[in-house]
N, C-alpha and C positions, 0 to 999 in steps of 0.2 A: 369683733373683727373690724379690722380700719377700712374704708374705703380709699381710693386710689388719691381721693380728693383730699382726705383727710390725714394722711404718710406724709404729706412733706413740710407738717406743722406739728407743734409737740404744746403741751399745755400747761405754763407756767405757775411758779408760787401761789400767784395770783389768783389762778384757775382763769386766765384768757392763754387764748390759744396764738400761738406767734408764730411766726415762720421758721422752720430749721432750716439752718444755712449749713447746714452739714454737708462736703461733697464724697461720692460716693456712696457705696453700699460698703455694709461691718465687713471690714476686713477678716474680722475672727468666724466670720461664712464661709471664707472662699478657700479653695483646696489649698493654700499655701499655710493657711492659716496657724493649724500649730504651731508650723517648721519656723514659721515668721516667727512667732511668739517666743519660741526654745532658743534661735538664734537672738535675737533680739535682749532675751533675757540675761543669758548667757554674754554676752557684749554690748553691752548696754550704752555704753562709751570708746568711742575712738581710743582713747587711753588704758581701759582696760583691756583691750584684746592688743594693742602695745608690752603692756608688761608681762601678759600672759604669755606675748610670743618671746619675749625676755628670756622670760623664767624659764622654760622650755630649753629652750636654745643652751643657758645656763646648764641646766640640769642636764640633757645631753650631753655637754661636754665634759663635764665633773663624773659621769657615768664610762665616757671612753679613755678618760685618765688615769681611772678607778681600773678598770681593766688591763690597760697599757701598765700600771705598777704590779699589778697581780699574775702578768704575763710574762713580765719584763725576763727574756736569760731564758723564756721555754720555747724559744726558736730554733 
């Protein structure tokens, strides 16, 4: 078990102990944590969730065209 004293240094290759300059606490603790991770994973890039809404959008409309021919004259 680490003492309060001993949390904000971690112990190198070396085996000397250095300061972590890490700031805050794991994110992967706090109640967001998964949602963060699935989202994150999932969009990983500004670009990817770009062409993902693309594609979508795409697909959408190829889906009501699709319909619109297959409808077409049953009004």
């Amino acid at each position: 078990m680490k003492s309060e004293e001993t949390e904000r240094f971690y112990i190198d290759a070396n085996g000397e102990l250095k300061p972590d300059r890490r700031k805050g606490g794991d994110r992967r603790n706090s109640e967001d944590g998964p949602r963060y991770h699935e989202q994150r994973r999932f969009f990983r890039r500004k670009i990817d969730r770009e062409i993902y809404d693309r594609d979508h959008k795409q697909m959408i409309e190829d889906a009501l065209n699709d319909f619109a021919e297959e409808h077409d004259g049953h009004l």
